[in-house]
C-alpha positions in Angstrom: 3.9 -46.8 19.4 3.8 -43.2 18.0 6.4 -40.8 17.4 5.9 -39.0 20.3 6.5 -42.1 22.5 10.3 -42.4 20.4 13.2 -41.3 21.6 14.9 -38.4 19.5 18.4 -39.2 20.4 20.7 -42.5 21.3 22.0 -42.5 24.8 25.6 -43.6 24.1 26.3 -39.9 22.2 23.5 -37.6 22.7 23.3 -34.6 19.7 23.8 -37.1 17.0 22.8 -34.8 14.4 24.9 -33.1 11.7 23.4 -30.4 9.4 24.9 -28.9 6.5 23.0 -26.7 4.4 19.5 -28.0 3.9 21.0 -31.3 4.4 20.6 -33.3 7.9 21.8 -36.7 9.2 19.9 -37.3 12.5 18.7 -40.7 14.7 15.9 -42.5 13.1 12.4 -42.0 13.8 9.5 -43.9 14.2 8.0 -42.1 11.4 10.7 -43.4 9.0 10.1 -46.8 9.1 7.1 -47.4 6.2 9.5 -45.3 3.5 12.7 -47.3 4.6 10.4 -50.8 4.5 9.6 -50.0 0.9 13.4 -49.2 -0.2 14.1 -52.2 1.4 11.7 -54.7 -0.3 12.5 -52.7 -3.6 16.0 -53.7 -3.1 16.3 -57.0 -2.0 19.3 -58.0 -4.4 21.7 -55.4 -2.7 20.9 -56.0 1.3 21.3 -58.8 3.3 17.8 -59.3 3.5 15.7 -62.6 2.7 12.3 -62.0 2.0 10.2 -59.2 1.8 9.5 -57.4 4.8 5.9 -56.8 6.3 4.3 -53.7 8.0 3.8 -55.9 11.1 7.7 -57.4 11.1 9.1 -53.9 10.5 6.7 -52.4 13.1 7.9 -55.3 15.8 11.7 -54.8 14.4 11.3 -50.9 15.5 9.5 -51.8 18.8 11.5 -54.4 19.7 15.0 -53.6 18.2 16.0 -49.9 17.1 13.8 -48.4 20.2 15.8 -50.6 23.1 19.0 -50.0 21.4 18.5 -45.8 20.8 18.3 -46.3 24.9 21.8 -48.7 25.3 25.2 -47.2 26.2 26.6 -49.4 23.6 23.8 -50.7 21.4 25.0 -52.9 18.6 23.4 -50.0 15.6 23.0 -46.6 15.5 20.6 -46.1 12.4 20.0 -42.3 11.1 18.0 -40.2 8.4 18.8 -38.2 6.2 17.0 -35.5 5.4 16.9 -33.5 2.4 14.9 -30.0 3.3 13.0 -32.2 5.8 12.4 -35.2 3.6 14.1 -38.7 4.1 16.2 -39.4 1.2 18.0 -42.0 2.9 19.0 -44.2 5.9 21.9 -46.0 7.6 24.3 -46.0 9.8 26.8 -48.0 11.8 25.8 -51.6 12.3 27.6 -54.7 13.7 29.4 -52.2 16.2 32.4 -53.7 17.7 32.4 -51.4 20.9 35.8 -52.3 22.8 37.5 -52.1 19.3 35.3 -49.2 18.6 34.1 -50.1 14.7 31.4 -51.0 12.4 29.8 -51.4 9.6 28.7 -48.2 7.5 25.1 -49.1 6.0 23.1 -46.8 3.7 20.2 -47.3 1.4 18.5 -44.4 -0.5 15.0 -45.0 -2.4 15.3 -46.1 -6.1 14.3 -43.0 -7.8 17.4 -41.6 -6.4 19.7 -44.7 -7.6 21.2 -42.7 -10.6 25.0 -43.6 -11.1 25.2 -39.4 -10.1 22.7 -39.3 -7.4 23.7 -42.5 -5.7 27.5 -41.1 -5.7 26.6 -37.7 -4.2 24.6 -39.5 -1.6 26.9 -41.9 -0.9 29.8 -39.3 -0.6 27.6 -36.7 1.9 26.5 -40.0 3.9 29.7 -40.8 5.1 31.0 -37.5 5.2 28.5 -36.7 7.8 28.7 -40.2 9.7 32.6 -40.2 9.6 32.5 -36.7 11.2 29.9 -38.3 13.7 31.7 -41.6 14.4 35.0 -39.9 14.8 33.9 -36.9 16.8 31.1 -38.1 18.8 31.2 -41.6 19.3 35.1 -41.5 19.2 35.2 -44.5 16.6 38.4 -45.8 15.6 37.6 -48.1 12.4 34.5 -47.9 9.8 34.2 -50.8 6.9 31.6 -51.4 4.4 31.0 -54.7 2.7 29.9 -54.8 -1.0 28.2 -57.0 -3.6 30.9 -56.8 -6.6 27.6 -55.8 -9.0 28.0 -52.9 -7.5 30.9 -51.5 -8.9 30.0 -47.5 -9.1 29.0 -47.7 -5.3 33.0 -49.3 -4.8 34.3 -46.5 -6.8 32.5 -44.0 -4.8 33.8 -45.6 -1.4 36.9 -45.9 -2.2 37.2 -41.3 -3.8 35.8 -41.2 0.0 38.9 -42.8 1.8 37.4 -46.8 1.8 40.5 -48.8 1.5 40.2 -52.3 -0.4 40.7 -54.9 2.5 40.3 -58.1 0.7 37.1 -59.8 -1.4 34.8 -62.9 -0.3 34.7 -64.8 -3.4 31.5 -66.4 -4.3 30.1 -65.2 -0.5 26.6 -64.1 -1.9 23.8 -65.6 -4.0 22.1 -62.7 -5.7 19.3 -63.7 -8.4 20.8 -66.9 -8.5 24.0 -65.8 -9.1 26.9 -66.2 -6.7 28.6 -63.1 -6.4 31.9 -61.5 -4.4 31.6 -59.1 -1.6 34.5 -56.3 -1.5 35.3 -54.9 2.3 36.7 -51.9 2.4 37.8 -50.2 5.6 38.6 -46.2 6.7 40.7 -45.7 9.4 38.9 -42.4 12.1 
């Protein structure tokens, strides 16, 4: 696989891209997918995610998942960049999309050097500016949620200044370092 075999748009909305200043939230790339590994496996305790990931199993996982799907009229992700003056800060999207009820889940992981109380908040809060404008506008999305560890409490903060309502909390629903901890949804009505 190369980059110039990758397609650089999803077929359910083409011109998934939104720009604003030197800022840009655009489909992911093939390119993207050794940067997001390492934020991943750096950040096990916050995802959903079991065990280190591999060059090989991301590789396959890009092959065999995000590349089919980009090519779907109604994949089950739609995974994006973004780009600060052409580098990836970040990546996410809308995951576990509910098509005839037209929802998902927002998902969004930046690298660690950029996990700041500050920076994570600003990058939260252009994130979903620029994928609710997307969702709403271009994929013609009704409902976005989010589900939360509660040890992230700055990150709920920051969801709910962007519109996130509290829907209800899954007590003990995670174990996290050993820990059992509570996940917060939150949902934003398009």
């Amino acid at each position: 696989m190369s980059e110039e075999d990758w397609p650089t748009s999803y077929a359910c909305a083409q011109g998934l891209y939104f720009q604003r200043g030197n800022l840009m939230l655009r489909p992911i790339h093939w390119r993207d997918r050794e940067s997001i590994r390492n934020w991943r496996n750096a950040q096990i305790d916050i995802l959903r995610q079991s065990k280190p990931l591999s060059v090989e199993e991301q590789d396959v996982y890009y092959r065999d998942v995000i590349r089919p799907q980009m090519e779907q009229a109604e994949p089950s992700q739609i995974l994006f960049g973004l780009e600060e003056s052409g580098e990836l800060i970040g990546y996410g999207g809308i995951v576990h999309i509910n098509w005839p009820d037209r929802r998902g889940e927002v998902s969004f992981l930046t690298p660690t050097s950029r996990c700041s109380k500050f920076q994570l908040h600003d990058d939260w809060m252009t994130f979903i500016e620029m994928l609710t404008t997307l969702a709403r506008t271009s994929l013609n999305f009704h409902k976005l949620t989010t589900e939360t560890y509660e040890i992230r409490s700055d990150l709920i903060q920051t969801l709910e200044e962007a519109g996130f309502r509290p829907e209800g909390v899954l007590d003990a629903h995670h174990l996290v370092g050993g820990t059992w901890v509570s996940s917060h949804i939150h949902g934003l009505l398009l």
